[in-house]
C-alpha positions as CSV (number, residue, x, y, z in Angstrom):
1,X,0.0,0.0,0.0
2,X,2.8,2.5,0.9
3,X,3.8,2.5,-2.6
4,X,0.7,3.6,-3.6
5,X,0.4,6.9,-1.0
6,X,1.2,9.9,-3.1
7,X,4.2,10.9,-0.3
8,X,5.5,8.1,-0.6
9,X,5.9,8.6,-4.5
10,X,6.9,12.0,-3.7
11,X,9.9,10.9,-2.0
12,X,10.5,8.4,-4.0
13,X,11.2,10.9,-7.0
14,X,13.3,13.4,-4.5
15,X,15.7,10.4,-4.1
16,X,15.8,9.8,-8.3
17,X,16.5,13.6,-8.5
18,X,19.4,13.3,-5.5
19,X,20.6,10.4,-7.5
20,X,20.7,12.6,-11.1
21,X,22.3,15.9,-9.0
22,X,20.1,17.7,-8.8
23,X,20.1,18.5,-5.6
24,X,17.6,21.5,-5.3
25,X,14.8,19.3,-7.1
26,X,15.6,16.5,-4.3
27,X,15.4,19.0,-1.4
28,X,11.6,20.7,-2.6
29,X,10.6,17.0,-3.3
30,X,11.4,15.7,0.3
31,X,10.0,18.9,1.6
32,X,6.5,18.2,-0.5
33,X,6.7,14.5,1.1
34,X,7.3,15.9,4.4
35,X,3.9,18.2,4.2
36,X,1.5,15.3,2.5
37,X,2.5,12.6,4.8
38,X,0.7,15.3,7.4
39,X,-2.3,14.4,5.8
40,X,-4.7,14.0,9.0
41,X,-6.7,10.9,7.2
42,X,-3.3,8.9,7.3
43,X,-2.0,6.8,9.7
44,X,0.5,8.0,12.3
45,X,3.1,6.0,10.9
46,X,2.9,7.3,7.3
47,X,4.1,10.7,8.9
48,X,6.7,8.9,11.1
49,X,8.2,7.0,8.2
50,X,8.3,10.4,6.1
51,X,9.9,12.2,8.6
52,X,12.8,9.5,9.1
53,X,13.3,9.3,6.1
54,X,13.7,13.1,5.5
55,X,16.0,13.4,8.6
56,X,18.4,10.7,7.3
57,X,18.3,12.6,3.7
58,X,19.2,15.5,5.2
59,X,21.8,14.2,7.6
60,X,23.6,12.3,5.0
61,X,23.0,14.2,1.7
62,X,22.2,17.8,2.4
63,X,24.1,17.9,5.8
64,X,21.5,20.1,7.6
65,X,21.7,18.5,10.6
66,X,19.3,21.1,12.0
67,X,16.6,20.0,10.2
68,X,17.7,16.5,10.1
69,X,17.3,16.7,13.7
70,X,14.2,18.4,14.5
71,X,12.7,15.7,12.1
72,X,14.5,12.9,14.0
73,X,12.7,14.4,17.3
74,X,9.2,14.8,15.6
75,X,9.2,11.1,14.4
76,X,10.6,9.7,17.5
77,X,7.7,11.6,19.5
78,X,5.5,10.5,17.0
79,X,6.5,6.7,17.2
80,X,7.0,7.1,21.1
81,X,3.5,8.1,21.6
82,X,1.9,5.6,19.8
83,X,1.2,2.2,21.4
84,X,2.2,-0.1,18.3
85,X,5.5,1.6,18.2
86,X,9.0,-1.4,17.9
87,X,10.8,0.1,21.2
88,X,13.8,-1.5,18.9
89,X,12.8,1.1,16.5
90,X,12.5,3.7,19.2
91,X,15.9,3.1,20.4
92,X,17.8,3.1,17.1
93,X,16.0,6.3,16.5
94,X,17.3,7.8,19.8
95,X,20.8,6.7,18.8
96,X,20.5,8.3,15.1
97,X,19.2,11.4,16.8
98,X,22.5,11.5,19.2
99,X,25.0,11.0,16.1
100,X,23.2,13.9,14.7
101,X,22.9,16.2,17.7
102,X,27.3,15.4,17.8
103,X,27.2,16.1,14.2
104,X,25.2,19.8,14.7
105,X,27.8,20.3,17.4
106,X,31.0,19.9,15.4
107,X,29.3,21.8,12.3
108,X,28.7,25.0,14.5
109,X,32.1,25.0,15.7
């Protein structure tokens, strides 16, 4: 079904953009996934998974850990909140939010 959720193909197409260079495309995109994954009819997890995957774009492609991180704290809120939330997947997002967090540090040094 994910595949079928129009953030989901947004996102989809930011990473084909990433992947031809063109970065600025790829950044809009993710943004645009970011805002219809906030679609109140969806599940909570459709906006979990589209803000983990927009803070791992950003940490690792765009490097704006900022952003990076304040969407690693939304979706670990999001998935902390929620009953059916993996506390595996809870923890590994805690430790991807801490190698961020060092990774702000170093960059405003």
């Amino acid at each position: 079904m994910r595949g079928d959720l129009q953030w989901h193909k947004t996102e989809l197409a930011a990473r084909e953009a990433n992947g031809r260079g063109d970065r600025e495309l790829a950044i809009q995109l993710m943004a645009q996934a970011v805002t219809e994954a906030r679609d109140p009819s969806l599940p909570w997890h459709e906006l979990q998974s589209a803000l983990a995957g927009s803070a791992l774009f950003h940490e690792h492609v765009t490097f704006d850990f900022a952003l990076a991180m304040a969407h690693y704290r939304e979706s670990h809120e999001i998935l902390s909140s929620n009953i059916g939330a993996d506390a595996r997947e809870s923890v590994s997002f805690a430790e991807c939010m801490a190698e961020c967090a060092a990774k702000l540090l170093d960059d405003s040094d």
